[in-house]
C-alpha positions as CSV (number, residue, x, y, z in Angstrom):
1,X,150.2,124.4,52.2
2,X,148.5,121.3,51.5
3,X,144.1,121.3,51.5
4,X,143.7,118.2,52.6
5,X,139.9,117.1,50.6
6,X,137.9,114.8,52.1
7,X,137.6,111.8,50.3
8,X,141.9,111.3,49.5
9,X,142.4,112.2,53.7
10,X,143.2,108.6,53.6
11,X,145.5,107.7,50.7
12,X,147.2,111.1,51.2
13,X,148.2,110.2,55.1
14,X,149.4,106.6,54.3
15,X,151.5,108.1,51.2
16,X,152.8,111.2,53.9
17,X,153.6,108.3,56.5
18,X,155.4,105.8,54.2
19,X,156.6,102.8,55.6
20,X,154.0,101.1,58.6
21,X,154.3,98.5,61.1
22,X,151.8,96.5,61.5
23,X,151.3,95.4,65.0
24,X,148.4,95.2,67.1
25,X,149.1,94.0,71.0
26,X,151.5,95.5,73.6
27,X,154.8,93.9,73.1
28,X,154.5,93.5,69.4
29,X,158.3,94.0,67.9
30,X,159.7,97.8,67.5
31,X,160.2,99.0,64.1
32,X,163.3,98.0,62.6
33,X,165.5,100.5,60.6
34,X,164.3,98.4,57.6
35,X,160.9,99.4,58.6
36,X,161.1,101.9,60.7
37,X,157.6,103.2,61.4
38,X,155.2,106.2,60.6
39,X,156.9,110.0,60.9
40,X,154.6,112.8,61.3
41,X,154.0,115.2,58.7
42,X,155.2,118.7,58.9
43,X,154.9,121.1,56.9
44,X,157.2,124.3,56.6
45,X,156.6,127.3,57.3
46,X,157.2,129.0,53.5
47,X,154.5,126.4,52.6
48,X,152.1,126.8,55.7
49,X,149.3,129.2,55.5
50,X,147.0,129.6,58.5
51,X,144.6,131.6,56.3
52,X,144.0,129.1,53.7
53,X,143.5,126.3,56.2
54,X,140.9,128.3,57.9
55,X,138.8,129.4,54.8
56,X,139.3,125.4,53.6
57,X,138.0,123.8,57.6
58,X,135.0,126.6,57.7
59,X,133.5,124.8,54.2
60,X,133.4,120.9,56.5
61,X,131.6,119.5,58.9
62,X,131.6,119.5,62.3
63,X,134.6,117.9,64.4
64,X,134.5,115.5,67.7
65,X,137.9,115.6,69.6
66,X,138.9,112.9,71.9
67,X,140.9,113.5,75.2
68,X,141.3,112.0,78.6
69,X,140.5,115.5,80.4
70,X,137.2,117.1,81.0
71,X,139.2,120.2,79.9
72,X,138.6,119.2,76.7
73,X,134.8,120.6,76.6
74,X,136.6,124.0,77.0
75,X,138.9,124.0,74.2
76,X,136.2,122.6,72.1
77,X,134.1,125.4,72.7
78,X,136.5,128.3,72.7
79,X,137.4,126.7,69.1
80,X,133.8,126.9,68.0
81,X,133.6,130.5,69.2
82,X,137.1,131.3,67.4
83,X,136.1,129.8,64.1
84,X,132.6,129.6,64.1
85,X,133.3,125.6,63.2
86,X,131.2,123.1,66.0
87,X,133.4,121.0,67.5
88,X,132.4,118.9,70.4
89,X,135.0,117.6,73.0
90,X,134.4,113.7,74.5
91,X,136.7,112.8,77.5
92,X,138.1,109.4,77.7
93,X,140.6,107.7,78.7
94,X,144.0,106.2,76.8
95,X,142.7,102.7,77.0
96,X,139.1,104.0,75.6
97,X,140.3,106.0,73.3
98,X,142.6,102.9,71.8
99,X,139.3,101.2,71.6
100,X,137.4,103.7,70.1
101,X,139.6,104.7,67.4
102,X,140.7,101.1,66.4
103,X,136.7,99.8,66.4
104,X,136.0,103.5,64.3
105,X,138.9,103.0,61.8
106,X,138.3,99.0,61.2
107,X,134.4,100.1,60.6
108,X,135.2,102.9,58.5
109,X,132.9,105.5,60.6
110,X,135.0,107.6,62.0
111,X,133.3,109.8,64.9
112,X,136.8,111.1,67.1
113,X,138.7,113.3,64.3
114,X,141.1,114.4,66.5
115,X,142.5,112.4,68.9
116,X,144.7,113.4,71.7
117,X,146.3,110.3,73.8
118,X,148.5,110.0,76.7
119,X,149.6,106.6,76.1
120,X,152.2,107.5,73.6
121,X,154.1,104.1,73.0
122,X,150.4,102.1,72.1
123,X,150.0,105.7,69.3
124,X,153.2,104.9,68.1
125,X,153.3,100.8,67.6
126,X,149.6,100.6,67.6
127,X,147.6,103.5,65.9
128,X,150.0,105.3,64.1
129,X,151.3,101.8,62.3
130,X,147.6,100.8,61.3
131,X,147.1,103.9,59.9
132,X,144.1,104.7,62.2
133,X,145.6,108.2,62.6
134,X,148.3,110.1,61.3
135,X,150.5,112.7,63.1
136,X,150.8,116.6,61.6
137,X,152.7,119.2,62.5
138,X,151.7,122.9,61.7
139,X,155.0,124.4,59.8
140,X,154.2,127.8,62.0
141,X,154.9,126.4,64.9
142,X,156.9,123.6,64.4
143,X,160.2,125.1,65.6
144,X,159.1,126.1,68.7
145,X,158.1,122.1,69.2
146,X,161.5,120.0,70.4
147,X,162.6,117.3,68.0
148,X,161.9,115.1,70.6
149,X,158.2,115.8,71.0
150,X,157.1,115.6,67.0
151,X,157.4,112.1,66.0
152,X,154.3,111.7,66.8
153,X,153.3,115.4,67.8
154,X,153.2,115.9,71.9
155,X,150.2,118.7,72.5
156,X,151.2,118.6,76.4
157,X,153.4,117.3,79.4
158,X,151.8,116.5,82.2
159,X,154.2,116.8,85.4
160,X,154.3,114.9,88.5
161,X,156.0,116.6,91.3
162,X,158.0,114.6,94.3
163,X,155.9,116.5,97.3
164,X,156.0,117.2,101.0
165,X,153.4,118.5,103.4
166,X,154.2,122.1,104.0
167,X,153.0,122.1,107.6
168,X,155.0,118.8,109.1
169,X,158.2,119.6,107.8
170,X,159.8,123.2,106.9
171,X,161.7,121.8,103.7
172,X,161.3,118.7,101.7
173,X,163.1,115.7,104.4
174,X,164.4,114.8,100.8
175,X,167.2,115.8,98.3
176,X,167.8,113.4,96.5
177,X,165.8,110.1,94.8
178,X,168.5,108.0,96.2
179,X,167.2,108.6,99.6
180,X,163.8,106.9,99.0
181,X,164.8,104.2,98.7
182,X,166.6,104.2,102.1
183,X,165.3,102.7,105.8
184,X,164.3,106.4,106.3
185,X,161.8,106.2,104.0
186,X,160.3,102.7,103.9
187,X,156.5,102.8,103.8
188,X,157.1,106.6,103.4
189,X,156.4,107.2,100.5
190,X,153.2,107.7,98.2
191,X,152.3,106.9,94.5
192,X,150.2,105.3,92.0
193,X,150.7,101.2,91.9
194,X,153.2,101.4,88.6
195,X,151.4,97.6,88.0
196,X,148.8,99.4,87.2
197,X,149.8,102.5,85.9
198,X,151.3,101.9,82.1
199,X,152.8,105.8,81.9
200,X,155.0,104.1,85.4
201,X,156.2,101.8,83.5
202,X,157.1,103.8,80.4
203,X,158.9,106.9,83.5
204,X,161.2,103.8,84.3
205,X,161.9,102.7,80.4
206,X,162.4,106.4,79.6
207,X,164.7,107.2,83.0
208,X,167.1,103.6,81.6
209,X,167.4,104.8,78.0
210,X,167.9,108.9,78.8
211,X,168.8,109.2,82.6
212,X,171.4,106.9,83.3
213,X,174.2,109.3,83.8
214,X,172.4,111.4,86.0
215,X,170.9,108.8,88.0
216,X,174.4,107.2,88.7
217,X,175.9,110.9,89.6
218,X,172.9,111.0,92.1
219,X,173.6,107.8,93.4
220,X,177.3,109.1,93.6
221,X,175.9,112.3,95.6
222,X,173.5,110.3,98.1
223,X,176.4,107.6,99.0
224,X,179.5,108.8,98.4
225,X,180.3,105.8,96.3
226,X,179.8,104.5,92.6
227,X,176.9,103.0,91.6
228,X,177.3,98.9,91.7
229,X,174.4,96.7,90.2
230,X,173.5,93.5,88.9
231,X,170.9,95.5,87.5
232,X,170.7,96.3,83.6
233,X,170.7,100.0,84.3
234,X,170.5,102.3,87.3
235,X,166.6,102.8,87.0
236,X,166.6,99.0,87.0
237,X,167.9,99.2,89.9
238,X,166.4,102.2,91.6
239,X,163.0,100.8,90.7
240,X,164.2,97.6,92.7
241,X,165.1,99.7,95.5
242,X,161.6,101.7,95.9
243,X,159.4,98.2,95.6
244,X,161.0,96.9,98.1
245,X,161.0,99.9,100.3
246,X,157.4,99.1,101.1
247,X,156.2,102.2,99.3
248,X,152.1,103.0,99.4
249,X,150.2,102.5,96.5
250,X,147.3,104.4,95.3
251,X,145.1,104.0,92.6
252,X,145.7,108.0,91.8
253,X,147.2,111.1,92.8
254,X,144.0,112.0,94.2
255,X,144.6,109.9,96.7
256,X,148.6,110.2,97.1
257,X,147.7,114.2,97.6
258,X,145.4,113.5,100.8
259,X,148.0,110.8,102.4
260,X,150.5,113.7,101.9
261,X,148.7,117.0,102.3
262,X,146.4,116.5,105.1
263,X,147.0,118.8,107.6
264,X,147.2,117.8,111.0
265,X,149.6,114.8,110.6
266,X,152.6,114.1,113.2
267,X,154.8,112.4,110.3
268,X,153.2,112.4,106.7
269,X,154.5,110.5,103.8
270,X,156.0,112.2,100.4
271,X,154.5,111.6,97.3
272,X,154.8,111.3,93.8
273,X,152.1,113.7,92.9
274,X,150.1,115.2,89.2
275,X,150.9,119.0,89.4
276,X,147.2,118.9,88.9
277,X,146.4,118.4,92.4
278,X,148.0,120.9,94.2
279,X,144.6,122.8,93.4
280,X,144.1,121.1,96.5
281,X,145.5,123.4,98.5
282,X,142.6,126.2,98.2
283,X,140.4,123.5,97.4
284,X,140.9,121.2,100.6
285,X,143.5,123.2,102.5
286,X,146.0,120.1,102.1
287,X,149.5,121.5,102.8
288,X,151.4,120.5,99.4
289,X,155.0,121.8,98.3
290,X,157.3,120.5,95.6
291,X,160.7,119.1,96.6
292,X,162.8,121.7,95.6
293,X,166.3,121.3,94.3
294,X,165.5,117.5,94.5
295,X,168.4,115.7,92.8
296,X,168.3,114.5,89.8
297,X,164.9,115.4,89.0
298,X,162.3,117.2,91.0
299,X,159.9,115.2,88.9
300,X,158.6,113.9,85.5
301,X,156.2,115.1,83.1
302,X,154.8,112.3,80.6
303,X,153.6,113.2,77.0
304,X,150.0,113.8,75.4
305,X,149.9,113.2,71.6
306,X,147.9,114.8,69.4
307,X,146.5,113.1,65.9
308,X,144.2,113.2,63.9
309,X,142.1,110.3,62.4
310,X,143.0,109.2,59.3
311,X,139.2,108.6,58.3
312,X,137.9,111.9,59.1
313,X,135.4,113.8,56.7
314,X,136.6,116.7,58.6
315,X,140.5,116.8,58.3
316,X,141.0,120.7,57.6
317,X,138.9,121.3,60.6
318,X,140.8,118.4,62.2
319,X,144.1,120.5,61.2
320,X,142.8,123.4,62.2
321,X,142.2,122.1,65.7
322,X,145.8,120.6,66.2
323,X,146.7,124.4,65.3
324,X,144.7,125.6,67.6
325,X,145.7,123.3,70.6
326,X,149.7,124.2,70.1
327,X,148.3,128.2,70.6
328,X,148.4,129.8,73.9
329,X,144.7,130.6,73.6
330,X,144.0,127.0,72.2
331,X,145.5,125.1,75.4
332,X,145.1,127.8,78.5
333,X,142.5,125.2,80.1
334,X,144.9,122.9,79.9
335,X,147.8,124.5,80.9
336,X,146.1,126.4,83.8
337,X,146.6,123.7,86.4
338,X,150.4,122.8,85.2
339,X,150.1,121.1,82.3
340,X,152.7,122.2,79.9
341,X,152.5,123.0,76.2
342,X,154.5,121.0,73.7
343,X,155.0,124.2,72.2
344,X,158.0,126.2,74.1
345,X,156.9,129.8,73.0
346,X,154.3,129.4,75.1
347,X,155.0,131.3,78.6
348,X,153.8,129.3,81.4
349,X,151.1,131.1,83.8
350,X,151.2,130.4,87.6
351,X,149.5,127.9,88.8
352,X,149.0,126.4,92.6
353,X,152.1,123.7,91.7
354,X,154.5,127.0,90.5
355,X,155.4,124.6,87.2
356,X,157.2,127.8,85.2
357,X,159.5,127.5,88.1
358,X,160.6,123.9,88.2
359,X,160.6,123.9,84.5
360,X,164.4,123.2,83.6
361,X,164.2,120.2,86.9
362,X,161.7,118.1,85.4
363,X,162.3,115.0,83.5
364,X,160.9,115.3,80.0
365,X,160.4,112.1,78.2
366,X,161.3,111.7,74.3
367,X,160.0,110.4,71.5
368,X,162.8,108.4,70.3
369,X,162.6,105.6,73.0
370,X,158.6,104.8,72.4
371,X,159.7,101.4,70.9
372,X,161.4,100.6,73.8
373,X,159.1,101.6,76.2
374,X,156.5,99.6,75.0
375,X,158.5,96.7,74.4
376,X,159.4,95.9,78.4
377,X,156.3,97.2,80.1
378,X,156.0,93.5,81.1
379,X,159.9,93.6,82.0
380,X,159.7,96.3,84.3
381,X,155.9,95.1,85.8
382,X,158.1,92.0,86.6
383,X,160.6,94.0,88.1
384,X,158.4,95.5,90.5
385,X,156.9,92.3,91.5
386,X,160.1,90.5,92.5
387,X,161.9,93.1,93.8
388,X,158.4,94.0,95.7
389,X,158.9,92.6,99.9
C-alpha cells in the first residue's frame, strides 16, 4: 500500500489521476475520450494494508471533514475515539463546499481534507478536473463498491421515496409514475421546485440515459399503449407531463412531508419525499408510507461523493477517514435514518422509511452519465419551464 507523505500528496494525486479537464462553470464541455477526465485511485487488496495506514495517519495532524449533514459531527468524533486522531466535522452544503474547496485549493491553504459532496456532476467536471481533490478507493473494500459508484467514490445514497398519508388512504392511490401525471393527480402531488433543486435535474438526466426501457414498459402498463413523443426521451417527456400537471413545489422535503403526512386531511397530496423524514412520524405523528410496488421505481436515491483534498497536510489521516466512512461503524449516523452505504456489505438497519426493504425498487444513479448530467441541467430547467401551465 502506498504512504502517502505530506509534501508529494500533490504531485502523487495529479500523476494517480492522469489526464484533467479543465473546466470551471456548469455547462463547461464533458470529457472527451481524448481527454477523458480524472479516475479514482484504487488500490488492491494484495497491496492495501489497513495497519500501515493507520500507524502512518496517527504520526499527522489533525483532519477537518466537510459534509452537507450535521451527522457529520458524529462520525468525526467516533473516528477520533477509534484512532485517537482529532478530526473535526463542518456541515455545509454542495454549493458551499464547491466554494470552499475551490477558494482553499487556488490559496493553497487547505482547511476541508476530506470532502464529502452531493453534487456529484460539479466533483466530477469541476473539482476532480482542477485537481482540487482526488478520489481513492480503499482496495479492502473496493469490491463490495459497484463499478458504478467509484469513479469518483459514492460514500452514500440518499433515497427519496414516492409517499402517501397512511390515514387518508389504505394503500398508495398510485401504482405507477405514469399516473401522476394524469387529471387524477393534477395539483396532487408534492416535491421540491426541480428549478431549484440541481440533484432534480440530474434524477431526470440520469432516468433519460439509464431508465428509458423501463419508463416506456411503465408507460406501456399505465395506458395500454406504446409510448409516442416528440420528446427526446421518455423522461423528457414524463418530466413535461408532471410540470404541467400543476404539481406543488416546496423548497424541501420538510415541507413536502407536512402537505402529505398531516393527519386529519379529507384528501392529501403524495409526495416525493427524503427517506429522512419519515422520522416524522414519531417525531410529529405525520402519517407517512412508501408507495409500495410503485412501477417502475418506488423512488430514487442520489449519490454522495467522498474525496479527499488534494492539498492536505493530512492525507493518511484523510485516507484513513474515507476507510472509515465505507465501515458499518464509520457511517451508522448516517445510515440510521435511510441513507444507504456505497459499500453493499453493509446490512441495512431499520429505520422509520423501512429502506432495507425497498432496496432492489429504488433507482440508483451511476457514475458514468455525470458528463451528461451536468451538461443539460439548463436543458431540462428549460423543460420544466415550458412545459410548466
Amino acid at each position: 500500500m502506498t504512504i502517502i507523505s505530506t509534501g508529494r500528496m500533490a504531485t502523487l494525486a495529479t500523476l494517480a489521476i492522469g489526464a484533467l479537464l479543465f473546466t470551471g462553470c456548469a455547462g463547461g464541455n464533458p470529457a472527451s475520450s481524448a481527454n477523458p477526465g480524472p479516475v479514482a485511485v484504487t488500490e488492491s487488496a494484495e497491496d492495501y494494508n489497513l495497519d500501515e495506514l493507520i500507524a502512518a495517519a496517527k504520526s499527522e495532524g489533525p483532519i477537518t471533514i466537510y459534509d452537507s449533514t450535521s451527522k457529520v459531527e458524529e462520525m468525526a468524533a467516533a473516528f477520533t475515539k477509534t484512532y485517537g486522531i482529532e478530526a473535526t466535522g463542518v456541515k455545509a452544503d454542495a454549493a458551499e463546499t464547491i466554494e470552499k474547496v475551490t477558494r482553499e485549493a487556488q490559496a493553497g491553504n487547505v482547511v476541508g481534507d476530506v470532502v464529502a459532496i452531493s453534487d456529484l456532476p460539479a466533483l466530477k467536471n469541476q473539482l476532480l478536473p482542477n485537481n482540487f481533490v482526488t478520489s481513492w478507493v480503499p482496495g479492502d473494500v473496493a469490491e463490495h463498491i459497484d463499478p458504478s459508484m467509484r469513479e469518483p467514490l459514492v460514500m452514500i445514497t440518499d433515497p427519496s421515496f414516492w409517499t402517501y398519508n397512511t390515514e387518508a388512504f389504505q394503500s398508495c392511490p398510485a401504482d405507477n409514475i405514469w399516473d401522476l401525471t394524469t387529471e387524477e393527480f393534477r395539483g396532487k402531488v408534492a416535491f421540491q421546485d426541480p428549478v431549484g433543486d440541481n440533484g432534480a435535474l440530474d434524477w431526470y438526466s440520469q432516468m433519460a440515459s439509464f431508465g428509458e426501457d423501463a419508463l416506456r414498459e411503465a408507460y406501456q402498463q399505465a395506458f395500454g399503449e406504446e409510448l409516442k413523443t416528440d420528446k427526446d426521451s421518455a423522461a423528457a417527456e414524463w418530466v413535461a407531463r408532471m410540470a404541467a400537471n400543476q404539481p406543488i413545489l416546496t423548497k424541501s422535503s420538510e415541507e413536502s412531508s407536512e402537505a402529505v403526512g398531516a393527519t386529519g386531511q379529507q384528501n392529501p397530496p403524495m409526495a416525493l419525499m427524503s427517506s429522512a423524514k419519515y422520522r416524522n412520524i414519531e417525531e410529529k405523528g405525520y402519517a407517512l408510507g412508501v408507495c409500495e410496488g410503485m412501477v417502475p421505481w418506488v423512488g430514487k436515491a442520489s449519490p454522495k461523493g467522498l474525496t479527499i483534498a488534494s492539498g492536505t497536510k493530512s492525507p493518511n489521516a484523510a485516507k484513513l477517514y474515507v476507510h472509515f466512512a465505507l465501515t458499518a461503524e464509520g457511517i451508522a449516523p448516517q445510515i440510521a435514518d435511510g441513507k444507504i452505504s456505497a459499500n453493499s456489505s453493509i446490512t441495512q438497519p431499520e429505520d422509520p422509511a423501512h429502506v432495507g426493504k425497498h432496496l432492489e425498487q429504488i433507482f440508483q444513479f451511476n457514475n458514468a452519465g455525470l458528463e451528461t448530467d451536468w451538461a443539460s441541467r439548463e436543458a431540462w430547467q428549460d423543460l420544466w419551464r415550458t412545459s410548466a401551465k
